[in-house]
C-alpha positions, 0 to 999 in steps of 0.5 A, a space after each residue: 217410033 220405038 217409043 210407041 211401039 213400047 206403048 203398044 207393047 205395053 198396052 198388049 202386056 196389060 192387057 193379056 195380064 188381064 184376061 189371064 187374071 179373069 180366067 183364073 179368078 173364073 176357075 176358082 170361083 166355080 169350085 164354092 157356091 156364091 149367092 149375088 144379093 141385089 137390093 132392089 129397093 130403095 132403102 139402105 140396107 143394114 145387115 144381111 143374114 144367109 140361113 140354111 133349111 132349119 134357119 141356121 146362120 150360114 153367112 153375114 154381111 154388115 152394112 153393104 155399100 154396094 146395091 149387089 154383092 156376093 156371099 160366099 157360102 162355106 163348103 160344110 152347107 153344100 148338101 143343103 138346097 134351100 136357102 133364106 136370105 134376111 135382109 134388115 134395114 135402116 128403119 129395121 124393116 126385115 126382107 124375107 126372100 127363099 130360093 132353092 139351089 140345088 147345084 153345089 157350085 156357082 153363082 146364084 142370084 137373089 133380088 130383095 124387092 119391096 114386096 119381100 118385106 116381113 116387118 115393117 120397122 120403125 115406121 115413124 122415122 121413115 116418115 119422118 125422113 121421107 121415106 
């Protein structure tokens, strides 16, 4: 008997642990700006670039292994509103996607989508691949 209710003790420790941590990982992220990129097509992504109103570079992200992932942008381009995101992949074909965040905090996001695509890349691997 005092062995499950060690269990159930422990289960309640862990578990208070748990939310304490959420809560406090909730609080530091309201204080920076993050954009969630979500591949919405069916290729793999190689690189993706953030950039800022005059297209300078803000934040990179290289070979993602996840379809959604979040990009934190550094605090000197919290005046800036309009974002472009760039993403490139396998076949070096280039998605383009522009979003305009006004708020200087938060998280914000944006779904690269096969319409948003700007170059088409190497066409012939793609084929060749079943692309």
């Amino acid at each position: 008997m005092k062995k499950l209710l060690v269990i159930i003790f422990c289960f309640l420790l862990i578990g208070c642990s748990k939310n304490n941590s959420n809560e406090s990982a909730e609080k530091k992220e309201e204080k920076d700006r993050f954009i969630t990129v979500v591949n919405d097509t069916d290729q793999i992504l190689k690189k993706i670039v953030v950039k800022v109103d005059n297209g300078t570079e803000v934040a990179e992200k290289e070979k993602p292994k996840e379809k959604s992932f979040s990009i934190k942008i550094p605090r000197e381009y919290e005046e800036h509103t309009n974002f472009i995101v760039e993403a490139e992949d396998r076949y070096h074909a280039i998605y383009k996607k522009k979003k305009v965040i006004k708020a200087k905090k938060g998280r914000y996001e944006i779904v690269i989508k096969d319409d948003d695509i700007v170059s088409e890349g190497d066409r012939l691997s793609k084929f060749l691949n079943g692309d």
